[in-house]
N, CA, C and O atoms as a MOPAC input file, in Angstrom:
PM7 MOZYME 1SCF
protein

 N    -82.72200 1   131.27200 1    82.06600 1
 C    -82.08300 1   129.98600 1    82.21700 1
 C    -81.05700 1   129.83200 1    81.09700 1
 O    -81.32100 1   129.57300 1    79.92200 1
 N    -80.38600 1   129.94000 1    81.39200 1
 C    -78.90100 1   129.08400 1    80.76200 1
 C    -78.56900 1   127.68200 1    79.84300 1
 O    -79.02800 1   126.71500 1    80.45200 1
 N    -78.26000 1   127.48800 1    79.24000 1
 C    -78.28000 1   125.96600 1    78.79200 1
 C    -76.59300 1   125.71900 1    77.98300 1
 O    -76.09500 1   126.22100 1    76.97500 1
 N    -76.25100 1   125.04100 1    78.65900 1
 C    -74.90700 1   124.11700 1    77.90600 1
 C    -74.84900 1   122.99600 1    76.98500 1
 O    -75.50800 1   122.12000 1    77.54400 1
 N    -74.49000 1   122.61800 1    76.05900 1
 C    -74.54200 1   121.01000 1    75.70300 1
 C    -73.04200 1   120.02300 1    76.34900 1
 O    -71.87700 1   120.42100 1    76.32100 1
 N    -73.46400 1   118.88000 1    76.81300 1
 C    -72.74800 1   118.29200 1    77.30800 1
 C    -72.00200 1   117.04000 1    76.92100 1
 O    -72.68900 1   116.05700 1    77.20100 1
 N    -71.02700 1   116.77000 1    76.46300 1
 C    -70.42000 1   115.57200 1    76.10800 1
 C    -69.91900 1   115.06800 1    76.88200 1
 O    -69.25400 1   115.59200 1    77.77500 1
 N    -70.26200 1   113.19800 1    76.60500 1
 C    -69.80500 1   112.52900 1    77.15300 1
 C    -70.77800 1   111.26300 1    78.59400 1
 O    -70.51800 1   110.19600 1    79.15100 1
 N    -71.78500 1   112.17000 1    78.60100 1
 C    -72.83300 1   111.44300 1    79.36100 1
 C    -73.79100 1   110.27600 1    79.02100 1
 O    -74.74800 1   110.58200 1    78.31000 1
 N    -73.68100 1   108.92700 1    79.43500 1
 C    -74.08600 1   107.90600 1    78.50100 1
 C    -75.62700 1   107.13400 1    79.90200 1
 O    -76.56900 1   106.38300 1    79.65000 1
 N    -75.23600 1   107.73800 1    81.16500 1
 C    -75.94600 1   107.44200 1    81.98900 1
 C    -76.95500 1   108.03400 1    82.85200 1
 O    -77.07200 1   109.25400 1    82.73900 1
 N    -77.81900 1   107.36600 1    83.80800 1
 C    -78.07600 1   108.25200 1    84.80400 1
 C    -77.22300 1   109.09100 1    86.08700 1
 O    -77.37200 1   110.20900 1    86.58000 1
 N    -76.28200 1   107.98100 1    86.34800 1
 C    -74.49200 1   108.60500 1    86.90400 1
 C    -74.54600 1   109.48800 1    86.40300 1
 O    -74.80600 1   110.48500 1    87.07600 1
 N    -74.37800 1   109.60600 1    85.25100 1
 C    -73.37900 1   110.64400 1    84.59700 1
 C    -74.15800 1   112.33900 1    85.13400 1
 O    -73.75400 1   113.40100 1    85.60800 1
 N    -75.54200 1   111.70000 1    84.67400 1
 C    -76.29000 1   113.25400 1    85.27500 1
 C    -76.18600 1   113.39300 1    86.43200 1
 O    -75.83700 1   114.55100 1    86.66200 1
 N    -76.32200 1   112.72800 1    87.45800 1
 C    -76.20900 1   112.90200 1    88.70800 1
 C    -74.49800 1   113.14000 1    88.85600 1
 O    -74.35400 1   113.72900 1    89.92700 1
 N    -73.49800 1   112.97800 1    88.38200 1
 C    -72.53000 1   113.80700 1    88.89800 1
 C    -72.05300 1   115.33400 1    87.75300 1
 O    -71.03700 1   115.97100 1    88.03300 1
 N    -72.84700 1   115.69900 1    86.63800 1
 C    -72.80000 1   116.89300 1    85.86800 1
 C    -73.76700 1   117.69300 1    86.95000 1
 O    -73.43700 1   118.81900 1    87.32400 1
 N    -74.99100 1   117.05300 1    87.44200 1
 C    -75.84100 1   117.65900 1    88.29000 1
 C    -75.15400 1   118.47200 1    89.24100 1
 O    -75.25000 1   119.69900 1    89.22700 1
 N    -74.08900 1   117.49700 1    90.51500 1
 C    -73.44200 1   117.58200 1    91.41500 1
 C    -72.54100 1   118.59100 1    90.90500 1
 O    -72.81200 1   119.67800 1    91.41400 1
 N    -71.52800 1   118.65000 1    90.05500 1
 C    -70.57700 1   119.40400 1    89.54200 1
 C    -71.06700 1   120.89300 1    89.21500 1
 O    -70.39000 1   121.82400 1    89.65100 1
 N    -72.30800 1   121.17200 1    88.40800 1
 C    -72.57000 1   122.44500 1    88.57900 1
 C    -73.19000 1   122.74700 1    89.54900 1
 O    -73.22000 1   123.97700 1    89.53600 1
 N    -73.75100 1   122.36100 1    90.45800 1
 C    -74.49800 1   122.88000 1    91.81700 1
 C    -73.78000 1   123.24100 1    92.67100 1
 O    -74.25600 1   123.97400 1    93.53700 1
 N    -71.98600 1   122.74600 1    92.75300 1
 C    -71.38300 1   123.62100 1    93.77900 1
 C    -70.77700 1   124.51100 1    93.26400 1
 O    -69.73700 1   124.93500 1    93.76800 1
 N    -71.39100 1   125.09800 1    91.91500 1
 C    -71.03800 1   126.22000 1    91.80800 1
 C    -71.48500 1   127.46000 1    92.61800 1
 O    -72.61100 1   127.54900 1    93.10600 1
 N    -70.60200 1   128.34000 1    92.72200 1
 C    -71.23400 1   129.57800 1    93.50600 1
 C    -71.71000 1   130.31800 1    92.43900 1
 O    -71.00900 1   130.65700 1    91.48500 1
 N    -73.35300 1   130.68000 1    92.62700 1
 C    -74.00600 1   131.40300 1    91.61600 1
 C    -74.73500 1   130.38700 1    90.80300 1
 O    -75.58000 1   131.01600 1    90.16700 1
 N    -74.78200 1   129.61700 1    90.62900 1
 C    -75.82100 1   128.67300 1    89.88900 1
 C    -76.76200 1   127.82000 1    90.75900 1
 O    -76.74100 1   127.56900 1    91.96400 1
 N    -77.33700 1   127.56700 1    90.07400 1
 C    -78.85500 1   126.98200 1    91.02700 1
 C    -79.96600 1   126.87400 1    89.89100 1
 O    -79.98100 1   127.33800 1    88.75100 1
 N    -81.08100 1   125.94600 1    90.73100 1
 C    -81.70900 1   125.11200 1    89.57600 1
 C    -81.09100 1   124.62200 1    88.63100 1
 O    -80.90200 1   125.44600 1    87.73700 1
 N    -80.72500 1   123.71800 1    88.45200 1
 C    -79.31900 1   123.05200 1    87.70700 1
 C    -80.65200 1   121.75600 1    87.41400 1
 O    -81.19200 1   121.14600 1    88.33700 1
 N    -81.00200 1   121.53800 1    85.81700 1
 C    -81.70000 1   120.51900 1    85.60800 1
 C    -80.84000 1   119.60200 1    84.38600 1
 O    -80.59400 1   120.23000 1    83.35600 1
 N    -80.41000 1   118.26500 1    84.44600 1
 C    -79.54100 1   117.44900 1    83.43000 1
 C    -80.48900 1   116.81200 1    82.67900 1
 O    -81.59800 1   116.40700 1    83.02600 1
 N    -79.86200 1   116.75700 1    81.45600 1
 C    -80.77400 1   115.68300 1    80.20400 1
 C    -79.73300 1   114.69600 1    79.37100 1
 O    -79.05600 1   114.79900 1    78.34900 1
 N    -79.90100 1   114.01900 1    80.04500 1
 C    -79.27600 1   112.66100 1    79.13700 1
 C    -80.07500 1   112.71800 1    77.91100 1
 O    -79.20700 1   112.86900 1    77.05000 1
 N    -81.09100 1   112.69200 1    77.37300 1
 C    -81.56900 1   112.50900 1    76.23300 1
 C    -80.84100 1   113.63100 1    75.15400 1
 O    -80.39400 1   113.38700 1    74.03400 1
 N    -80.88200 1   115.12200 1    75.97500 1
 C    -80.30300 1   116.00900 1    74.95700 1
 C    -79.32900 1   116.41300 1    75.00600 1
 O    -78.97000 1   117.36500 1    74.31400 1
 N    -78.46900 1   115.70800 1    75.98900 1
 C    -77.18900 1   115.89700 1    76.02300 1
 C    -77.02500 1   117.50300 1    76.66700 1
 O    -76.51200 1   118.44700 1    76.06500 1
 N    -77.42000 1   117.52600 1    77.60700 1
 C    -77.56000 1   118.88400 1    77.62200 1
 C    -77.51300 1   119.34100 1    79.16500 1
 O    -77.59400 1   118.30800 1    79.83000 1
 N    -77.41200 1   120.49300 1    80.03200 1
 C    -77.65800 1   121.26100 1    81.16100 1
 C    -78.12700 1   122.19100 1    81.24000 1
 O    -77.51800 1   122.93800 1    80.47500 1
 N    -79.15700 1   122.88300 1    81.87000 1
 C    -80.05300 1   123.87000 1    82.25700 1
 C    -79.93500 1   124.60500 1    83.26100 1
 O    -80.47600 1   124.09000 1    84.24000 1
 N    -79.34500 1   125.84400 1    83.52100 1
 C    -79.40400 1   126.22000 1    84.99000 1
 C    -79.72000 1   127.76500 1    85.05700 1
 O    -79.93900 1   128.39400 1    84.02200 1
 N    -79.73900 1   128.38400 1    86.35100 1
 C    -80.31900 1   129.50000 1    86.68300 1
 C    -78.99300 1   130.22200 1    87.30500 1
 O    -78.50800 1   129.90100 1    88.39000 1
 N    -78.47500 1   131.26200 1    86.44000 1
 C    -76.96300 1   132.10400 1    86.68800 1
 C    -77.92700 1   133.45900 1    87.86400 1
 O    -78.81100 1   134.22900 1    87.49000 1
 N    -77.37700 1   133.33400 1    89.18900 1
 C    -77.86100 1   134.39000 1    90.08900 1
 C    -76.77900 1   135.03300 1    90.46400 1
 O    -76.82600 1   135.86000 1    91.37400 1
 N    -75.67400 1   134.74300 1    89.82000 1
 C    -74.30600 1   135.65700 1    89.39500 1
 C    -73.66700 1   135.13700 1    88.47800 1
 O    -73.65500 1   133.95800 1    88.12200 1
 N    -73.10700 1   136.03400 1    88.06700 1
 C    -72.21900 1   135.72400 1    86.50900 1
 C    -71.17800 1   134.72400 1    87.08600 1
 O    -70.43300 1   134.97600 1    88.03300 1
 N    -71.22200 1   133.60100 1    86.42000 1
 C    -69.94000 1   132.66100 1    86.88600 1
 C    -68.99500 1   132.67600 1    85.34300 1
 O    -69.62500 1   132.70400 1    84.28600 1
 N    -67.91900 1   132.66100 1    85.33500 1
 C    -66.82100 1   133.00300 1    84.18600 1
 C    -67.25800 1   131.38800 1    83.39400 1
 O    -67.38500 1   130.45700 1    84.18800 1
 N    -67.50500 1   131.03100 1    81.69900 1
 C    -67.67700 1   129.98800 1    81.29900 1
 C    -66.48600 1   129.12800 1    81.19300 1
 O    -66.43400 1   128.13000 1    80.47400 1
 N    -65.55000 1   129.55200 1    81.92800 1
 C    -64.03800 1   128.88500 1    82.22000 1
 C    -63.79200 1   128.02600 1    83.43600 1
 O    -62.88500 1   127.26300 1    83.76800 1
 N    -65.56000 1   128.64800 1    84.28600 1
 C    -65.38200 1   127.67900 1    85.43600 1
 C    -66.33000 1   126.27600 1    85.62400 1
 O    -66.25200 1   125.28800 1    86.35400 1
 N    -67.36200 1   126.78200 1    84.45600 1
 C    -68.52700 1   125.93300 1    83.88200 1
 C    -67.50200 1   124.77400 1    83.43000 1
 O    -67.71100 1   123.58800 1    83.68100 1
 N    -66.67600 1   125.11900 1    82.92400 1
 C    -66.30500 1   123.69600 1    81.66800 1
 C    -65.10900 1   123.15800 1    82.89200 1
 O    -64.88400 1   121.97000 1    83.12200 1
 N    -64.56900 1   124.07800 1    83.44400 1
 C    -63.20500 1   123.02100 1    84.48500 1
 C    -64.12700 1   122.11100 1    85.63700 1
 O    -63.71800 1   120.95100 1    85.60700 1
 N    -64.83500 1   122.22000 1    86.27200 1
 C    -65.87300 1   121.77600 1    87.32400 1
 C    -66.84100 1   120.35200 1    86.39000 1
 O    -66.86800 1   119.32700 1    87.07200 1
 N    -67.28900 1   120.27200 1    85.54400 1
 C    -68.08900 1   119.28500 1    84.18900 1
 C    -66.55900 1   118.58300 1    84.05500 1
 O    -66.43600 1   117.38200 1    84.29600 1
 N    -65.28300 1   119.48900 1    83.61400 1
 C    -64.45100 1   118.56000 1    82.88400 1
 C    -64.02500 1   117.34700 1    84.21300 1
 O    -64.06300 1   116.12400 1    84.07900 1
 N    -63.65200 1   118.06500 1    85.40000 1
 C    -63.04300 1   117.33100 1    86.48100 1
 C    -64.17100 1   116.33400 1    86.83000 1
 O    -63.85300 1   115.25200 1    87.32300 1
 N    -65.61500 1   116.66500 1    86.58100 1
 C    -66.33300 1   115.70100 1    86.78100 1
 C    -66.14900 1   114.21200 1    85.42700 1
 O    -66.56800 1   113.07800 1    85.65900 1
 N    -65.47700 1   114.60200 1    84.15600 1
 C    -65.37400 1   113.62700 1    83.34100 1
 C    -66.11800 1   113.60300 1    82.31300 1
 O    -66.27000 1   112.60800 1    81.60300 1
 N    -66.83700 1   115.08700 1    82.07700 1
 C    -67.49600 1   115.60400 1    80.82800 1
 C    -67.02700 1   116.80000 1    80.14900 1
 O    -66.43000 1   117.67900 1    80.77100 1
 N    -67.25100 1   116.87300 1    78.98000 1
 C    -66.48000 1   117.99500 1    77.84400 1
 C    -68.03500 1   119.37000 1    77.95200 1
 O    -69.18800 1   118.98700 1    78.14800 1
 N    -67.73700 1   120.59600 1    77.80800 1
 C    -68.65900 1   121.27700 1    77.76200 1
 C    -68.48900 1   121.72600 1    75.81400 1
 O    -67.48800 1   122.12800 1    75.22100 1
 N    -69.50100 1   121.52300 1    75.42200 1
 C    -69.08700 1   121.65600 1    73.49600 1
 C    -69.59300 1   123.55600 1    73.59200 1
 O    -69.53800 1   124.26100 1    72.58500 1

């Protein structure tokens, strides 16, 4: 499992669309959000480039640190 830290998430929204944003990634899955730790969890079942992690989070309206 994978883990990102995430800026910018102040809500339950917010996880539910960082949630949404990495799940249509192709190749990621189990995608779990934490508002408390600021953070994302997921399961890489192909290498996705970390250039597509942070444009997909950013367009959703979060920074990947």
């Amino acid at each position: 499992m994978k883990t990102i830290k995430i800026k910018g998430m102040t809500c339950p929204h917010c996880v539910m669309a960082v949630t949404r944003a990495l799940s249509g990634i192709d190749g990621i899955r189990n995608v779990k959000v934490s508002l408390e730790k600021g953070e994302a969890s997921f399961d890489e079942v192909k290498p996705v480039e970390p250039a597509v992690i942070r444009e997909r989070v950013k367009k959703a309206g979060y920074d990947v640190l």
